[in-house]
N, C-alpha and C positions, 0 to 999 in steps of 0.2 A: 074401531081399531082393535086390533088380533090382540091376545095375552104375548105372542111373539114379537109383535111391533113393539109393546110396552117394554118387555124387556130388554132388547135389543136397545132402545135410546136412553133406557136406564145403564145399560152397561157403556155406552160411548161418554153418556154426561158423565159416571165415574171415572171414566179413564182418562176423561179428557179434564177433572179434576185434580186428580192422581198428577196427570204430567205435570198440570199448573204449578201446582205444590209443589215436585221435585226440581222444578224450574226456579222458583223463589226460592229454593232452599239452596238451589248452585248456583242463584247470583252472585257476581263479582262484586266485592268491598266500593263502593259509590266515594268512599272517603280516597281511596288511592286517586280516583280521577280528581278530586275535588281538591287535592292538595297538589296534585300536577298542572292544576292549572292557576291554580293559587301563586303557584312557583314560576310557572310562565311568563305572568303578569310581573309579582318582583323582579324576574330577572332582566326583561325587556326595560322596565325602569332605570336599574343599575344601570345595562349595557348602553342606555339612551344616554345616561350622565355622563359615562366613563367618554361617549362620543363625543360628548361638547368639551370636554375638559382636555380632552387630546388635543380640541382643535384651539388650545388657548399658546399663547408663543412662551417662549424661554421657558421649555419645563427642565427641570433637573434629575439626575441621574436617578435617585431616591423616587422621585416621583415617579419616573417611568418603571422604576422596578415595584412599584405598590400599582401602578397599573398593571400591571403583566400578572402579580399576584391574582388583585381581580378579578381576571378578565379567565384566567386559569379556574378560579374556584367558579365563575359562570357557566364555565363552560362541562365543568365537572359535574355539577349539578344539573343542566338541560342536559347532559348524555346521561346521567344516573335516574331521572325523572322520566328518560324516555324510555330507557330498561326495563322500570319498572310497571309501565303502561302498555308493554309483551303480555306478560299475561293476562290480567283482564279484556285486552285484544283479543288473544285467542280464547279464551272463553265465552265472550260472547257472541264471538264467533262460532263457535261449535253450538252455542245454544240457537242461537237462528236456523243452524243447517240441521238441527234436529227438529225444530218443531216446520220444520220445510219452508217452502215455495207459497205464499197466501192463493187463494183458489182464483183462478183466470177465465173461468168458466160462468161468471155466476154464480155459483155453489157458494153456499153461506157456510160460515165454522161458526165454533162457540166466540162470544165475544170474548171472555177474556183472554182465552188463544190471541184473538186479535189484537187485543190492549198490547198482551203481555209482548209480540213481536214487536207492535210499533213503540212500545219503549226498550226492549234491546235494539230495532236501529235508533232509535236517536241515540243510544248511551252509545251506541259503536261513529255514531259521525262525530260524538264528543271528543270520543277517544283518538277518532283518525286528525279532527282536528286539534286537538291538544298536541300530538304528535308532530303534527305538520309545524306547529310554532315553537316547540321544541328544535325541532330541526333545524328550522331557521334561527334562532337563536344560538345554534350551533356553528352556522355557516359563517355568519357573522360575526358570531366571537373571533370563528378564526383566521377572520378577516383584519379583525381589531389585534391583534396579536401579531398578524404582522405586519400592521402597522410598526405598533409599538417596536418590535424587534429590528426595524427598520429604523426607526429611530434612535434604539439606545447602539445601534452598528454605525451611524451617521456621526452618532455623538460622541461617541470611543473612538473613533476616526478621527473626528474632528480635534479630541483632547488631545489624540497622540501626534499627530500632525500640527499641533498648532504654536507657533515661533513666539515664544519667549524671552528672544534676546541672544546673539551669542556667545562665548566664554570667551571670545577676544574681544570683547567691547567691555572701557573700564566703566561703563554707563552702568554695564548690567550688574555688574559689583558694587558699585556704589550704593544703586538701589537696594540690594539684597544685605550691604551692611546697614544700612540706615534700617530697613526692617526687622534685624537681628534686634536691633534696642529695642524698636516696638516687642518684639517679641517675651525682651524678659522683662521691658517694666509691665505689661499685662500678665506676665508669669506671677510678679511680682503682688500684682493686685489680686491674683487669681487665689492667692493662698493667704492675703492679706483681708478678702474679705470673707473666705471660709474661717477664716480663726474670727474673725468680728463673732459670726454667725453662729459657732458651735460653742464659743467661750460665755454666751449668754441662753443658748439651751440644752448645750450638752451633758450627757451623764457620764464623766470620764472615772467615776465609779465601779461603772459597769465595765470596763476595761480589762479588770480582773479577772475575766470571764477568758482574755488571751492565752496566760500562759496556764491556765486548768487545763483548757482545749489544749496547749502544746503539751502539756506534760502524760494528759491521757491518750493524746497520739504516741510518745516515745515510749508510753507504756504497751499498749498494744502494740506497736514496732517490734519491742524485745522479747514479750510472749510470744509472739509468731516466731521471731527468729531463735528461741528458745525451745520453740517446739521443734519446729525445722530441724535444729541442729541434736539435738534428744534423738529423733526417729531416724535421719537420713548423715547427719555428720560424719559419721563412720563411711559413708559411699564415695563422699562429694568433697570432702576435704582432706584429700588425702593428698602429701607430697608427692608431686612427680610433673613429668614432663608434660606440658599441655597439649592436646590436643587440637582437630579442628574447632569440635563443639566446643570445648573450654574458651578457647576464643574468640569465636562470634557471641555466645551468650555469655561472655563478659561485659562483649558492646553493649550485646541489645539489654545485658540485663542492667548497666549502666546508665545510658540512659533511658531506662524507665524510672530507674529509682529517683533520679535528678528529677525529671517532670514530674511526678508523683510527688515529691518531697514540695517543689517550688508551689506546685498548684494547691496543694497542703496546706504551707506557710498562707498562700494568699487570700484562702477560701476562709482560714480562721482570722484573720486580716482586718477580710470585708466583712464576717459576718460580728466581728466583736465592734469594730467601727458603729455599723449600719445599727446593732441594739445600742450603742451609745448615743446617739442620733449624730455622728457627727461627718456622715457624708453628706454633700448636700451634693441636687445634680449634676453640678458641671463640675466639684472635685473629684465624684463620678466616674466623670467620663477620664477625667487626669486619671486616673486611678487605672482603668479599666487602659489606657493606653501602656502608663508606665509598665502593667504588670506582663503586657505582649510582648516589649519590650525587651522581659527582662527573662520569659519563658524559653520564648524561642531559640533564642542564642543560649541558653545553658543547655537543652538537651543536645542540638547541634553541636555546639563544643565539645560535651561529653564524649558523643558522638564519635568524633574526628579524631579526640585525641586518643580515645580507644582502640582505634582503627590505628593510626599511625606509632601507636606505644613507642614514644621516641627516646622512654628512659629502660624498655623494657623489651627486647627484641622478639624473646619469644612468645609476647603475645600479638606480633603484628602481623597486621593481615594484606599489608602494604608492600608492593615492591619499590620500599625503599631504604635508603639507609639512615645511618642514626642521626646525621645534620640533614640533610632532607627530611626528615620525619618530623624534628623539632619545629622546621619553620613551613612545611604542609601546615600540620597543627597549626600551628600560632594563623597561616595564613587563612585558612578556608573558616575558621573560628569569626576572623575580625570581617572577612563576609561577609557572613551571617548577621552579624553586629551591625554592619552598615545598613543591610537589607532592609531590618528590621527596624533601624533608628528612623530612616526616610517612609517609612509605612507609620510609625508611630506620630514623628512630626507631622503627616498628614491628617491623622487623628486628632492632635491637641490644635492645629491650626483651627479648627472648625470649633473647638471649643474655644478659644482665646478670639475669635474672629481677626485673622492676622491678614495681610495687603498679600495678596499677590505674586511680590517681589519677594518675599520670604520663602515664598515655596520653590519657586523659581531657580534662586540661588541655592537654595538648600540642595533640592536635589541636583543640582549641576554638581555640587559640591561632592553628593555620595556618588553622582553616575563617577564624577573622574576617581574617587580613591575608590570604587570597584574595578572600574577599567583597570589600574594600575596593580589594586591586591588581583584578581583574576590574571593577571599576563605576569606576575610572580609565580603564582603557583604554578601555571603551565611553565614557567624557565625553571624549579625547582624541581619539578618533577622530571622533566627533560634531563637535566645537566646533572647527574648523580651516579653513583655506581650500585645501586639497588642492595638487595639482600645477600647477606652469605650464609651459605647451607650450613656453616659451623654454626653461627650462629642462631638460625631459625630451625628449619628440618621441617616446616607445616606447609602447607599450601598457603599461599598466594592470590588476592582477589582484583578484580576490577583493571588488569591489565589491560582489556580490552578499549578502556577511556581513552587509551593514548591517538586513538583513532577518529577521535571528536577534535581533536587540536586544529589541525587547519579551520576546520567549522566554526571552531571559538575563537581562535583568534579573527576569522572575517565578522565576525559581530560585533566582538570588539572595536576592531574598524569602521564597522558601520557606526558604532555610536560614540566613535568620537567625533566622526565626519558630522554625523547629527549633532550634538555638539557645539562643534563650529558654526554651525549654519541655523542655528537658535533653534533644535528642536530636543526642550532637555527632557518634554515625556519621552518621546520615541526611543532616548538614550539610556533612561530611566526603567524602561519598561523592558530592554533586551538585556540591558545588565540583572535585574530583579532577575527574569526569568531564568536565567543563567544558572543564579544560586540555587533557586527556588524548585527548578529540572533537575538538575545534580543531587539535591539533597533528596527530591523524591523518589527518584530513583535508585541512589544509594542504601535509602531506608530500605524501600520493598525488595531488592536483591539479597540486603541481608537479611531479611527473613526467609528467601527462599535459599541461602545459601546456611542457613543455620537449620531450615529443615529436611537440607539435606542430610548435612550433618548428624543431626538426629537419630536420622532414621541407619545411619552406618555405625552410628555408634549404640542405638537399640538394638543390632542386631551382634554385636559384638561382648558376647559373657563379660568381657573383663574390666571392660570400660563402666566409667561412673554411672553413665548415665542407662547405659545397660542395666546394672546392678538393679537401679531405682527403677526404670521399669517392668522389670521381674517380681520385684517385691512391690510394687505397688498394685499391678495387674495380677499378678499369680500367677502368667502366661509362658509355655514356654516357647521356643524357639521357632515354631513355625507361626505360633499365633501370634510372636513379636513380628515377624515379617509381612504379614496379614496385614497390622495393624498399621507397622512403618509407612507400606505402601498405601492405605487409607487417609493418613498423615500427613502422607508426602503429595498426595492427589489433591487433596482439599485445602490445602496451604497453597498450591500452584495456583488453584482454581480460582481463589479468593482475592490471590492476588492480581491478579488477571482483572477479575469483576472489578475491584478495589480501584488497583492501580491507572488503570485505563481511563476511567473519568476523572480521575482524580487528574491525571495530566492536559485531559480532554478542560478540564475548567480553569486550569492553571492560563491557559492561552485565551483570552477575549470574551471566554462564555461566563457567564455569569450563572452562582449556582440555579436562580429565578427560571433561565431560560432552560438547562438541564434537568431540571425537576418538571420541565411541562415535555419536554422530553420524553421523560420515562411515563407519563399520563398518557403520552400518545400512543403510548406501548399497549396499551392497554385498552384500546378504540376497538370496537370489533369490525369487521366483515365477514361478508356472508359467501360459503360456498354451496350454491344449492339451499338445502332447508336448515342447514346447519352454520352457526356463527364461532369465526374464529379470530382471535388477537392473537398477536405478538406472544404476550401474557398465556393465552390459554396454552398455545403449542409450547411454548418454555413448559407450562404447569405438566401436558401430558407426557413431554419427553420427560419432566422428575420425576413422574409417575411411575413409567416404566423403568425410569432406570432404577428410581427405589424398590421398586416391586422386585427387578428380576436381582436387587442384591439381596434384599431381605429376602427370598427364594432360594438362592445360591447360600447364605448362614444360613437360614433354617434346615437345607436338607443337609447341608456341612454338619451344625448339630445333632441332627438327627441319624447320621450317619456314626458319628464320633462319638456322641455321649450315649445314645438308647441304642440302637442299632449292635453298636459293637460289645454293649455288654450283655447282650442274647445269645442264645445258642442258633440262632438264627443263620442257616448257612449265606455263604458269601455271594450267589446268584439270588437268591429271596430279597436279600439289602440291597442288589442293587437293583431290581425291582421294584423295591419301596421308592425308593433312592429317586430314581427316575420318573416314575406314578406323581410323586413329591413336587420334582421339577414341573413338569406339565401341569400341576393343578397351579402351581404357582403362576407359570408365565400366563395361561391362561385367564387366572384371575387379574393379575395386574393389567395388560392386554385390556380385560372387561371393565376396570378400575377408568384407566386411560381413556377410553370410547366412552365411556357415560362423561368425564369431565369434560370432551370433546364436543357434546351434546349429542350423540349420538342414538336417534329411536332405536331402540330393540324390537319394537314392530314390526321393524322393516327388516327381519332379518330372513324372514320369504323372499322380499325381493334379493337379496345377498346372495341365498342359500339356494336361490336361480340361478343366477350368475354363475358361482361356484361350478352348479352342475353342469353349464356351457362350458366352460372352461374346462370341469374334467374331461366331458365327453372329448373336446378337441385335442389337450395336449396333457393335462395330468394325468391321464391313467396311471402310471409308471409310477409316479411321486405318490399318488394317493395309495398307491396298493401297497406300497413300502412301505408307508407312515404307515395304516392301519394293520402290516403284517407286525412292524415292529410293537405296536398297543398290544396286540394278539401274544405275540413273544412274551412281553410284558407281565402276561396277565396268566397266562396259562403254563407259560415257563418248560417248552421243550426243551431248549436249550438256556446253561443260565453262565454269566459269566464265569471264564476259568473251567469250563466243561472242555473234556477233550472231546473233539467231532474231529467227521471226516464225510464233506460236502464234495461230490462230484470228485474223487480222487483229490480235493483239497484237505490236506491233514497237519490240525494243529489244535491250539488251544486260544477258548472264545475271550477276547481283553475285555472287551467294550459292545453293548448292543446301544446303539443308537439309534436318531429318529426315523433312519430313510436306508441306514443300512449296520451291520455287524463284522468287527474285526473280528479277524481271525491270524494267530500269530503260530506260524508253524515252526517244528524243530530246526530247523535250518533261521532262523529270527527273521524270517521274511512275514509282513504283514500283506494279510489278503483282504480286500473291502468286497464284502459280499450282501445283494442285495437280500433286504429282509425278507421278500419275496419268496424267493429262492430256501429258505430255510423254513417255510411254511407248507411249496406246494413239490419241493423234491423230496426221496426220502434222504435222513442224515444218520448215520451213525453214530451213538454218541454211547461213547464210553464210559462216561460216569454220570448219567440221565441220574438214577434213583439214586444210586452210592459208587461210590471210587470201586468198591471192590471190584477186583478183575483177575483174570486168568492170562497167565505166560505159557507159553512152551518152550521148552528146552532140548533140541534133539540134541544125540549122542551116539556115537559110531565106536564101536567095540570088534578088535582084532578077532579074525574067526579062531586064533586058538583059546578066547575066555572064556569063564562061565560062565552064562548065561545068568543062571541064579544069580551068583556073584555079582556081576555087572549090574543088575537090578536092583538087588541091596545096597550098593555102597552110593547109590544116584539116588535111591530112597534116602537113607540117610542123608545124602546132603543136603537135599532139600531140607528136612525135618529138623537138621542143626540151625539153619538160618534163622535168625529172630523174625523177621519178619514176612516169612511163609506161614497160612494161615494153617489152623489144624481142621477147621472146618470151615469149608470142606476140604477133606486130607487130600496132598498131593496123591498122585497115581503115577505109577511109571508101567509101562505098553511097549512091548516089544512091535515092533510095526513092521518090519521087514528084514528079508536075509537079502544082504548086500554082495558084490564080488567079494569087496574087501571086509566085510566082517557083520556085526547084526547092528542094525540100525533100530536106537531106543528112542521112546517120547517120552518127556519129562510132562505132568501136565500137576500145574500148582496155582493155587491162589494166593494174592498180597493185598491188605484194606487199600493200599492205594496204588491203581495202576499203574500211577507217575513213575512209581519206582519200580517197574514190572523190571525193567534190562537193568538197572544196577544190582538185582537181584539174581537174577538168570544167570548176569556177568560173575556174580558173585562162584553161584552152583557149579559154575564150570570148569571154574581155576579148584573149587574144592575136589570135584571129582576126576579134576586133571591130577590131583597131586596124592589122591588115593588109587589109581590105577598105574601110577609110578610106585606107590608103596604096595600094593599086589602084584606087581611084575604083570599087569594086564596091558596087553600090546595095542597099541591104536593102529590103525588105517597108513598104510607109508604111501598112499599115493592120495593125495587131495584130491575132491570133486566134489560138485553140488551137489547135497540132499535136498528134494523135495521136501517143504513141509506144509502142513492142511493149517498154520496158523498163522498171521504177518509175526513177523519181528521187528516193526519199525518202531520203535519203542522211544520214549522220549528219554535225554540225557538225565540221570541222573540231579 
């Protein structure tokens, strides 16, 4: 064997060392498979169980909803386990297709080449099979889901439809009084054996702990409001007439303070109780109903009676008047109170374990005194003579309700005929929702109608709330308007997102079924090599819309704070200015397409296309956008330059992406393509500097002096402030006319703009110094030729 043979198989066995090595050193994590399939196994056990127990009779509403929970996080987990078994996929993938094709020939490789392939394919059929049972675990779950979903829509059905008894049978009263006594003498025992219970282990010592906790809240209350009124009292409380904002953020600020306050009391309640040991579970649950109870209708009330100010006209927001407003109020309050009593009793029945016939009668009871407060309100609101301009002068809200009456009263309808005919959920369930639609909707209106508000009253110097956002911000007047409208966009927006589910769960969905929902949102598919959700397209459309705002303030700042305190002329910024914008959208653009999963590899293949595409129809568009970067950058012409393209003459506003305004003296705007300002020639009158040249002709009677005439056109020029001295005007006798000698004035001024109010100026002087020389003009008018335009821009 050669010295060349010997080296030759010594350099293959390193290399083919080398590769081993860099191979073991890029294998994929063994533990990510090993827990994906670990997870397979438990979840196929869970989902086995969850199977039999679905298939068990009489389940309940709880039940099905910790099924659906379940069967939710199964299912979160086998798509989250398969996500993450992508990459180790594609990595050992890519490692197979690098150490190639095993030889087909005969041809022997090194063994552990050999080893090292035939263990990435089994770790890749690991992987395809770990995924494949993933999959199916997936399929399946959401199979098992709708099941489930199936069921708890059979069973909602089935509650709301199901007969009870009518309210014309004294059978069904009878019952429902006989269980009223069951009800309070277990009330009775209910509180009868929590005092047994707490009176032999409680620490009603510790109690003490109540009113510390209330007094260090009233203290921290009046520090804040102490500070408040120290910094801002002078803005905000000041007498006068109220406005919109005063208003509605009376309401909204009313009841927040009410729920704040109540949930306050109750938190210091339960937690002074729960350290004394004296809750025990089921007073608990009494607890936790009464205090629902007792929430919801005080902010509500607040609420309503804010809205209707029936002792106080000018803060109402209601077209109504002052005995309609008192009994609105009182009406839509006791509502609420009903609403909430019959959701409460359904609460403590389950803790009391009460018959049936309690519930039954009970809610018959609230649906008819809803029926009856609801068809009040609408006959109060109807039958009234509404507000007087004397005494209101504000705007007016929710006029538009009056348009749901027929709609409310046919439900109403419905659920007394339900009712009648023993179905007191179905009656139960259209009155609740009645309240429970109104109020939600009342709430998210006045929020968008308070930031309305807001934003008219931030833009308004005088107003309070102006005041406070000037001195809070430091902003003035345009950047309060910036910000209104930022304000005013993301209060819409939110409430939108907000509101929408929120009424979306109010009707039959349950929040369980909503929240798998929005998980589904978030499920990918695939276009091509690239996977997209729901989710991600939301994420890239934030993307760019955040990019191109933060883009749009940063060249804003950039323009406004550094920019403008340069000496940097006004075409250079806006050069920066625009440079600025395109690195921006660009970036965010690139931002977007990588969260998109977007290879940038592939941007050969793209940057092909591209050039198909230009070749057939972009020429035109490409050559604009590149002349306008060219503009950009080299700045022939720069914003605010006077040019004169093609017999078009004006001054340059705007250079943009694909073309250049041009606003001539006549305020006619020209769109001229950027092309065109690159490959014709343009004149441009203040390319390096404004300075420019006027002419001024002058026609002198043939009996003057010449001299004379010369001098006193010298002269006026040189009195003018602003004719330059360098370079000094000149004045040129240029011709002998019929009528007398024709002179050229020829002057410079730093700024062309003003060439003809200057000119105009020179002419009236030396009209009013050849009156005072007795020098004769021309008695017969006719065109002079002159060798320089005069279309000069207006002063």
């Amino acid at each position: 064997m050669s010295l060349i043979d010997l080296r030759f198989r010594h350099a293959v066995a390193v290399l083919c060392g080398v590769l081993f090595f860099a191979l073991q050193a890029l294998a994929f994590d063994e533990a990510i498979l090993g827990q994906a399939e670990r997870t397979a196994v438990s979840l196929r056990q869970d989902l086995t169980r969850i199977e039999n127990e679905l298939s068990l009779p009489a389940l309940t509403t709880d039940q099905l909803i910790d099924f659906r929970r379940r069967l939710d996080s199964i299912r979160g987990s086998a798509v989250g386990e398969t996500e993450a078994l992508t990459g180790p996929f594609a990595e050992v993938d890519q490692q197979l297709k690098s150490l190639g094709p095993a030889p087909s020939d005969g041809a022997s490789e090194p063994q552990d080449i050999a080893n090292r392939r035939a263990d990435l394919q089994k770790s890749l059929e690991r992987i395809k099979a770990a995924q494949t049972q993933l999959d199916l675990i997936t399929v399946e779950t959401d199979q098992q889901i709708d099941r489930v979903t199936q069921l708890q829509r059979s069973q909602f059905f089935q509650r709301l439809f199901e007969r009870t008894g009518s309210i014309l049978s004294p059978a069904f009263w009878y019952d429902g009084l006989v269980a009223s006594g069951v009800f309070f003498t277990r009330l009775s025992q209910l509180f009868a054996n929590w005092w047994g219970e707490v009176s032999r282990g409680g620490e009603f010592i510790v109690l003490i702990i109540m009113p510390l906790l209330l007094g260090g809240l009233f203290f921290v209350y009046r520090a804040i409001r102490r500070w408040f009124m120290r910094r801002f009292g002078a803005t905000f409380f000041v007498r006068k007439a109220p406005d919109d904002t005063d208003r509605l953020w009376r309401i909204v600020r009313g009841a927040g303070m009410v729920g704040v306050t109540i949930v306050a009391l109750f938190t210091i309640f339960y937690l002074s109780f729960e350290a004394a040991g004296l809750l025990t579970p089921r007073f608990a649950q009494f607890v936790s109903a009464f205090s629902d109870l007792l929430v919801f209708p005080a902010v509500c009330g607040t609420l309503v009676y804010r809205m209707a100010a029936p002792i106080n006209p000018a803060y109402r927001v209601l077209n109504l008047d002052d005995k309609a407003a008192g009994r609105f109020a009182f009406l839509a309050t006791l509502s609420v109170v009903l609403s909430e009593i019959k959701d409460s009793f359904s609460e403590i029945s389950g803790v009391l374990y009460l018959p049936a016939a309690f519930l039954a009668s009970q809610g018959a009871s609230i649906s008819i005194a809803l029926i009856v407060v609801i068809a009040a309100i609408l006959i109060v609101t109807r039958n009234q003579e509404g507000l007087t301009s004397a005494a209101h002068g504000g705007a007016v809200y929710f006029g538009w309700a009056r348009q749901f009456a027929p709609l409310t009263w046919l439900l109403l309808a419905v659920s007394l005929i339900a009712l009648c005919l023993g179905f007191t959920s179905l009656a139960g369930f259209i009155t609740e929702q009645i309240v429970d639609t109104a109020f939600l909707v009342v709430g998210l209106l006045l929020i968008h109608h308070l930031s309305d508000a807001l934003v008219v009253s931030g833009l308004d110097r005088a107003s309070s709330f102006g005041q406070f956002l000037r001195r809070l911000t430091g902003l003035g007047d345009r950047g309060i308007s910036r910000l209104s409208t930022l304000f005013r966009t993301f209060i819409d927006l939110a409430l939108v997102f907000v509101g929408l589910p929120l009424l979306f769960l109010s009707w039959t969905v349950t929040w369980i079924s909503f929240s798998s929902l929005i998980d589904r949102a978030f499920d990918t598919f695939k276009i091509g090599d690239i996977s997209f959700s729901l989710s991600s397209i939301a994420l890239i459309i934030a993307i760019l819309v955040i990019g191109f705002l933060i883009t749009r303030l940063v060249t804003q700042w950039l323009n406004a704070r550094v920019l403008s305190q340069t000496q940097v002329d006004k075409g250079v910024r806006d050069s920066i200015v625009k440079g600025a914008n395109y690195a921006g959208y660009v970036a965010a653009t690139g931002f977007a397409l990588s969260a998109a999963g977007l290879d940038f590899s592939n941007l050969a293949i793209i940057a092909g296309a591209l050039g198909v595409g230009i070749g057939f129809g972009l020429q035109s568009i490409v050559n604009n956008f590149l002349s306008g970067l060219i503009l950009l950058a080299e700045r022939p012409v720069r914003a605010g330059d006077w040019v004169d393209v093609k017999g078009s003459e004006g001054l340059i506003k705007q250079i943009n992406v694909r073309s250049t305004e041009i606003e001539t003296f006549d305020n006619c705007t020209i769109i001229v393509p950027n092309s065109l300002l690159i490959t014709e020639p343009v004149k441009n009158w203040t390319h390096h500097d404004t300075i420019g040249r006027f002419v001024v002709t002058i026609v002198a009677g043939v009996s003057a002096d010449p001299q004379k005439v010369k001098e006193i056109i010298l002269k006026a020029a040189k009195d003018h402030a602003l004719v330059l001295y360098h370079p000094e005007p000149i004045v040129m006798l240029r011709d002998f006319g019929k009528e007398g000698f024709i002179f050229d004035l020829k002057a410079f001024v730093g700024d062309i703009m003003s060439g003809a109010a200057v000119a105009s100026d020179i002419r009236l002087a030396v009209l009013a110094a050849f009156k005072e020389n007795d020098i004769a003009l021309p008695t017969v008018a006719r065109d002079v030729p002159v060798s320089e335009p005069e279309n000069r821009p207006k002063a």
